[in-house]
FIKEDO-705462 format. One line per 8 residues: for each residue x, y, z of C-alpha. Coordinates in Angstrom, 2 decimals. Example, Ala and Ser with C-alpha at 12.3 -4.5 7.8 and 13.67 -1.06 7.14 Angstrom:
FIKEDO-705462
12.30,-4.50,7.80 | 13.67,-1.06,7.14
end
This chain:
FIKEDO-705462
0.00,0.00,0.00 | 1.27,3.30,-1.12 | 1.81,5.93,1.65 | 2.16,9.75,1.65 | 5.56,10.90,4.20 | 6.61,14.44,5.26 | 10.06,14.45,4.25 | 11.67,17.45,4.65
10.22,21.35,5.19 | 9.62,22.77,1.65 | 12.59,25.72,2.32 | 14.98,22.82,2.92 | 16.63,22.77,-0.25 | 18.83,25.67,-2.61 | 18.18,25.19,-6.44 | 20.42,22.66,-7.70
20.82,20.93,-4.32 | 20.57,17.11,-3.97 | 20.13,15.33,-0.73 | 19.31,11.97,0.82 | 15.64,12.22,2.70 | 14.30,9.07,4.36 | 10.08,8.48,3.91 | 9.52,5.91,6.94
12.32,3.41,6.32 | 12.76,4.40,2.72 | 15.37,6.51,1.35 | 14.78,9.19,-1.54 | 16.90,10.68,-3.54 | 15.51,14.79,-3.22 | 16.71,17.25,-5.44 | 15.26,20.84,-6.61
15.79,22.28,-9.69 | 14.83,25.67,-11.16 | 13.01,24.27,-13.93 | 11.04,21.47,-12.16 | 11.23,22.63,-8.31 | 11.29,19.63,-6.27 | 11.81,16.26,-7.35 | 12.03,12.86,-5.82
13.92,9.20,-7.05 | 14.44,5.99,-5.23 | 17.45,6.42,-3.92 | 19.45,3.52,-5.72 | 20.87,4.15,-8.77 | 19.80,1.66,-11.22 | 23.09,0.71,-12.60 | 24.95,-0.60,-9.38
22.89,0.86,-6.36 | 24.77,3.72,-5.65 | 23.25,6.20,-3.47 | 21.85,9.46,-5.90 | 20.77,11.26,-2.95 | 24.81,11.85,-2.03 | 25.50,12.52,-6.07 | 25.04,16.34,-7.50
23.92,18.28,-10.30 | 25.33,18.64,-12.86 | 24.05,20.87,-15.91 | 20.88,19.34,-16.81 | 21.55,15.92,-15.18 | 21.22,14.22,-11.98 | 24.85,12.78,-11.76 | 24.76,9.13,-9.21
28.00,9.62,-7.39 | 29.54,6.09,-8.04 | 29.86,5.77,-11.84 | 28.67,9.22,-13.06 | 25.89,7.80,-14.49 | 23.24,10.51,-15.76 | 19.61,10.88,-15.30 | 17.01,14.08,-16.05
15.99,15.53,-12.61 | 12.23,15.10,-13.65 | 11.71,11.69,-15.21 | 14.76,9.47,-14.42 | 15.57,8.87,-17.99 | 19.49,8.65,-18.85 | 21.02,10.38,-21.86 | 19.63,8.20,-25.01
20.71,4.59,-25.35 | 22.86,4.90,-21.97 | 21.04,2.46,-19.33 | 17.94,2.25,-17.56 | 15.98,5.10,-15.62 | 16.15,6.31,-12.18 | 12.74,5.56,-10.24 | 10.67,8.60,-9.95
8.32,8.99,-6.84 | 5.10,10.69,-6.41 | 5.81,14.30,-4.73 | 3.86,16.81,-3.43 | 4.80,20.69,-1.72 | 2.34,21.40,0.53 | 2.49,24.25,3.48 | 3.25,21.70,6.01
6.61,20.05,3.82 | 7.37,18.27,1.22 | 5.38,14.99,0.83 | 6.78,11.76,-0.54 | 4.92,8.70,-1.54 | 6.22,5.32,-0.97 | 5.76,1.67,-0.46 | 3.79,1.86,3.13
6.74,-0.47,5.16 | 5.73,-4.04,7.13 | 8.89,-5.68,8.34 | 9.42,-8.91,7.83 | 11.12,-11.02,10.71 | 14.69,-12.06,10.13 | 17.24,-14.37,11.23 | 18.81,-11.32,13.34
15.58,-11.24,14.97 | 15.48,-14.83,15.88 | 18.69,-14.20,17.57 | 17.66,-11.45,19.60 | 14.11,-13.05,20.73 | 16.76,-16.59,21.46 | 18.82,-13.48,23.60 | 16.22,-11.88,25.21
14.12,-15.22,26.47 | 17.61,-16.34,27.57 | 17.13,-13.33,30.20 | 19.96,-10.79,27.99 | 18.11,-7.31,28.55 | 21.30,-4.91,28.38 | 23.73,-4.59,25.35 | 27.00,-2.31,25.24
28.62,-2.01,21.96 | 29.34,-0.14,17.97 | 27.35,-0.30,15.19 | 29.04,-0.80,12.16 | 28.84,-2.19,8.17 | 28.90,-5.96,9.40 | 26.52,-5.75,12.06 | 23.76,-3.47,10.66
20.90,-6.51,10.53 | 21.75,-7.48,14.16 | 21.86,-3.80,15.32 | 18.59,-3.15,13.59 | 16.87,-6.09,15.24 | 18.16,-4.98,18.44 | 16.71,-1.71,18.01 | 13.31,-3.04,17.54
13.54,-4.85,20.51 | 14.45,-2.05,22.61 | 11.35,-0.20,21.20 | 9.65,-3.27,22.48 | 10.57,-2.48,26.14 | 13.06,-6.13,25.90 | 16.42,-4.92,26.09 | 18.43,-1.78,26.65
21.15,-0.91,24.36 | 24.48,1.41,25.19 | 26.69,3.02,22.77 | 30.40,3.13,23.31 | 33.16,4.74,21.43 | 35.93,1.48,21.74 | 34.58,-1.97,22.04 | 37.58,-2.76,24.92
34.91,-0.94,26.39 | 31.91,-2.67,25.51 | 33.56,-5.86,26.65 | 34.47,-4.52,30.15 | 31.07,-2.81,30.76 | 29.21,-5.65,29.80 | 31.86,-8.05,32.43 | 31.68,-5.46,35.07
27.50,-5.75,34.75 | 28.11,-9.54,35.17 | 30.02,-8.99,38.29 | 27.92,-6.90,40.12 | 24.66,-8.30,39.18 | 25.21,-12.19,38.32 | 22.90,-11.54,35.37 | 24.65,-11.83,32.02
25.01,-8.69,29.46 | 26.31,-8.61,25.82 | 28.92,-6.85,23.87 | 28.42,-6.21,20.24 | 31.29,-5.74,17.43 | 32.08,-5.35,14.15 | 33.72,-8.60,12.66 | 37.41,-8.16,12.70
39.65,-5.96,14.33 | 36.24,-4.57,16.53 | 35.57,-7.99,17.77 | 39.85,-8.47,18.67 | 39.24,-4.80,20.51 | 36.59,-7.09,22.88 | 39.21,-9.67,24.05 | 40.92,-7.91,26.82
37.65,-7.58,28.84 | 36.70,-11.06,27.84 | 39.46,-12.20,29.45 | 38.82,-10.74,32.83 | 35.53,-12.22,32.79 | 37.22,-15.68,32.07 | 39.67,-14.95,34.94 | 36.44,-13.67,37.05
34.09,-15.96,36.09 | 31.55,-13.63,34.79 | 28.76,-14.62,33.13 | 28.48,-12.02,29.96 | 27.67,-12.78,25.89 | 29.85,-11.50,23.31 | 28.28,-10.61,20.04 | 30.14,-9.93,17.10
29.75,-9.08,12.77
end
């Protein structure tokens, strides 16, 4: 079901500014234009998903910041014979904003969420850690649970702390907590505070990209 979204105020934008807008949990490529005023794309460029909302204009064209690829700022269309169009939305300036129809969103459960219902039931309410590229489905399932009232998450800035706070919540409660990582060198950055929970025997979960 399609779905009208206040995206932005309708002053938001200088002529021949492009940004990226997000309509619920859909982001749109938003541009304005002298000729056409306010326009509004998908924001995935057709030829390798590249993100038009973080591209510019150029000229006439809409130019997708990956490849250079070219589309016209009202109807998506590349130059002639050069690839397939840009996805135009429905847009409307009204006093309130600017309006943006899209795809009304329903979520559809995920393994992620599995994992964090398995984490939760298991009595895990509290979660220090980073979000990062590896870890984005987790962290979004997460973040829907916290909106459910089942856990409480804590950003950090290093995940040496992550590990320790989520340890030093095992100590002084008995009740387990998880750290969270990126795969790689985040998850390494978690070992030193594992390790005192080893030595301590503290119960906590360590969740990684």
């Amino acid at each position: 079901m399609q779905k009208w979204y206040k995206v932005t105020d309708s002053d938001a934008l200088k002529i021949g500014q492009v940004t990226t807008v997000m309509a619920e949990n859909t982001a749109v490529c938003l541009l304005r234009t002298n000729e056409y005023g306010y326009t509004a794309f998908d924001n995935r460029c057709p030829h390798q998903g590249g993100p038009l909302g973080e591209g510019q204009m150029d000229g006439e064209w809409l130019i997708c910041p990956w490849h250079g690829y070219e589309y016209d700022p009202k109807t998506g269309s590349p130059p002639e014979g050069y690839g397939d169009c840009a996805t135009p939305l429905p847009l409307e300036v009204r006093e309130d904003g600017i309006f943006v129809q899209v795809e009304e969103y329903e979520h559809q459960p995920t393994i992620s969420d599995q994992l964090v219902k398995v984490m939760t039931d298991w009595g895990v309410d509290t979660v220090f850690g980073m979000v990062g590229h590896s870890n984005l489905g987790f962290a979004d399932a997460m973040r829907r649970a916290e909106e459910d009232g089942r856990l409480r998450y804590f950003g950090v800035r290093h995940e040496g702390a992550a590990s320790f706070a989520a340890t030093a919540y095992g100590k002084l409660t008995g009740n387990p907590a998880a750290c969270f990582a990126i795969a790689g060198p985040g998850s390494t950055n978690m070992l030193t505070g594992l390790w005192d929970a080893k030595m301590d025997r503290a119960p906590v979960l360590a969740l990684t990209g």
